[in-house]
N, C-alpha and C positions, 0 to 999 in steps of 0.2 A: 504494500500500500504506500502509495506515496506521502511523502511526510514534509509539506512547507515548511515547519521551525526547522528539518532538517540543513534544506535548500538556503535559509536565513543564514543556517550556522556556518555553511559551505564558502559562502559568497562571503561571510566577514573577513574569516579567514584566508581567503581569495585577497581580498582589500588589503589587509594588514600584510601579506607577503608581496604585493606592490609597493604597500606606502615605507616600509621598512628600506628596502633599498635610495630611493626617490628623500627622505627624510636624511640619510645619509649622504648623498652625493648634494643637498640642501648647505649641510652645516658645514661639510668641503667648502662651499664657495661661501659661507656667513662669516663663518668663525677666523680671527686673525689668521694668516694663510704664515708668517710672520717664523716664529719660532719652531709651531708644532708640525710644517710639513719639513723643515729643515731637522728638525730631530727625526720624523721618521725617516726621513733618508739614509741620513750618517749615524742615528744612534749614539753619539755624541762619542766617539771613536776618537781620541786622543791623536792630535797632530793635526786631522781631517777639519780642516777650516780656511776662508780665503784670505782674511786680513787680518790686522790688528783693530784695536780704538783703545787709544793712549786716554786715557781719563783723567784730567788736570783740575783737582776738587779746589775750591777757594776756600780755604781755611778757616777765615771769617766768617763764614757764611755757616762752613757746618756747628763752630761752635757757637752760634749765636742760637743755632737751632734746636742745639743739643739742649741749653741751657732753658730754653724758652720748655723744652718738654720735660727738665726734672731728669737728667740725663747725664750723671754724674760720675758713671764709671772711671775706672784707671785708664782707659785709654785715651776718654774724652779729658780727662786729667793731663796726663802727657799731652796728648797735642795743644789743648786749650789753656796751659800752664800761659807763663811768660814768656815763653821765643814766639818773632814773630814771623808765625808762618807766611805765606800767601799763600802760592799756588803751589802745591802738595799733588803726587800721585796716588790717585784714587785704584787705576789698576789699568794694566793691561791686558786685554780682554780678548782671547781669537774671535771670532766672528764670521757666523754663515752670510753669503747676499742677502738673503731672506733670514733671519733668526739668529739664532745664536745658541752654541755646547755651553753646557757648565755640569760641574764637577761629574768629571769623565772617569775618574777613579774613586772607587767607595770600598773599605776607607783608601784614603788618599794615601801618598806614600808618605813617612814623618818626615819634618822638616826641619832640619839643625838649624840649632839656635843662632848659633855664629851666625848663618845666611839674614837668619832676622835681623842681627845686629846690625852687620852691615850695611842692613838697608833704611837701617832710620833714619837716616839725611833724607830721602825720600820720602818715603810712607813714615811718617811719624807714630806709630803705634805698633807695638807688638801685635794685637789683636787683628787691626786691618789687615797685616800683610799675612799672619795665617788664614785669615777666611780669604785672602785673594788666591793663594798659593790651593787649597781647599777647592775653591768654585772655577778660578777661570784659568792658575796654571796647568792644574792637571791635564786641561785640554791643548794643551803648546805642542805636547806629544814629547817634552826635552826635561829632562834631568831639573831638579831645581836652582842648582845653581847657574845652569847652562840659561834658565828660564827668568832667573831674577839680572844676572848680567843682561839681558835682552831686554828688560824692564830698564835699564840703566843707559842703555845704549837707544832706548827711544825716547826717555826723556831730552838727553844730550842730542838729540836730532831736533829739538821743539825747543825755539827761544821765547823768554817771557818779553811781550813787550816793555819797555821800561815804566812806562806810568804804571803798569801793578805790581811794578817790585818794592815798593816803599811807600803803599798807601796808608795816609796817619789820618785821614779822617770818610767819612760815609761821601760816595759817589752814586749818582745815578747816572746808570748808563743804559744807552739801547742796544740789544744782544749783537745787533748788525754793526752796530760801532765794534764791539769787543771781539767780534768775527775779522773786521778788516783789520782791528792793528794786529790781530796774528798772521794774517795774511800779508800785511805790510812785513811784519818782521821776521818771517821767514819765506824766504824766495824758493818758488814751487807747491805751496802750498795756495791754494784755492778754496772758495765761499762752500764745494760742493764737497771740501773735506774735510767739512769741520763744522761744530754744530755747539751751540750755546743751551746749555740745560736751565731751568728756575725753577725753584718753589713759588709757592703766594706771591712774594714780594722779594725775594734776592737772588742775583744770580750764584748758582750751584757749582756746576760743573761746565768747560770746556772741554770737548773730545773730537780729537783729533785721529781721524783712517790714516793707516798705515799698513800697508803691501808687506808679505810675509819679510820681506828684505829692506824693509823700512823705510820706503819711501811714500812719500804722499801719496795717498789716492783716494776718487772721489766713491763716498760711500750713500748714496739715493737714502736707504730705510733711515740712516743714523741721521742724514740731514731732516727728512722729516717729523722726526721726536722733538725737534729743536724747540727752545722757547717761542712763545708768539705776542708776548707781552711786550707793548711800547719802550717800557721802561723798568730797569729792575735797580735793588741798591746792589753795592759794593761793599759791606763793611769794613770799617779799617781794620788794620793789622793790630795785634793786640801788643801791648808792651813791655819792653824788657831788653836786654840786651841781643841785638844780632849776631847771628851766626849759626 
């Protein structure tokens, strides 16, 4: 005998193995295309990446931020003590055209202390440079020390403009100003390889692409993350003796 709730039951089921494919190949083209179709390609496979992005954090600006959240750790201590920072490395980052690996090795391989030492003229915190070494060297595919020399040698590729090497009071500037005096002051470097980050109201980070062999080049996704605020502050450098 024929049974209609059967035929109901048929045909939903019917529906639902259509709509299941179709809902899939949907959230392909919705969802940021960004990071998660570049992870499933490489798997985040250590060495397997196209560039760098040198991360030039403004010192002032994190510890103004730090302070504003009740954000008092030893690191924030070290760095927001009395030297005055400016622009400080945030991290060296590989980076897919589309997305970006992080922490390619679980657990990571340890990381001798000496290497940390040596790198606080840089990254001023013990704590930063383990979680960089943690998330974004593991993916270099190079030895640590091999990976933080390379951190060293792209900073020494990137000149700070001179007006923010010795800023003593609050500036407002427009991210496209602070875009062209690094392009001013590093020759080969261009508007499309480099990108101005903010929070609310201060500028963050400057991040600068860099080709596996350290030279400039223009990175589309990283430039479009960039600020879009008119204006952002500078806070000064804090005080105390240089060096």
């Amino acid at each position: 005998m024929f049974d209609p709730s059967a035929l109901r039951f048929s045909t939903r089921c019917a529906a639902k193995l259509l709509f299941f494919p179709l809902l899939i190949s949907l959230l392909a083209v919705v969802l940021p295309s960004g990071q998660a179709s570049a992870q499933d390609r490489r798997q985040n496979a250590p060495g397997e990446f196209d560039f760098y992005v040198l991360s030039l954090s403004w010192s002032p600006s994190f510890c103004e931020a730090a302070t504003e959240r009740g954000n008092t750790g030893r690191n924030q201590q070290i760095q927001c003590g009395g030297r005055p920072y400016s622009f400080v490395v945030h991290g060296l980052w590989p980076q897919y055209d589309r997305g970006f690996p992080n922490y390619c090795q679980r657990p990571s391989p340890r990381l001798d202390r000496n290497i940390v030492s040596s790198m606080l003229d840089l990254m001023p915190a013990p704590g930063l440079i383990f979680n960089e070494w943690d998330k974004h060297g593991t993916c270099s595919g190079m030895q640590a020390r091999a990976y933080f020399e390379t951190v060293r040698k792209a900073r020494a590729a990137v000149k700070i403009p001179a007006e923010y090497l010795e800023l003593s009071e609050t500036k407002m500037v427009a991210p496209a100003e602070v875009e062209d005096a690094f392009v001013k002051a590093n020759p080969g470097l261009s508007n499309a390889a480099i990108a101005v980050t903010c929070d609310s109201r201060r500028l963050s980070e400057v991040r600068i692409c860099l080709s596996k062999d350290l030279q400039f080049r223009a990175c589309e996704e990283i430039d479009r993350r960039a600020c879009r605020r008119d204006k952002v502050e500078m806070p000064p450098m804090r005080g105390g003796p240089s060096g």
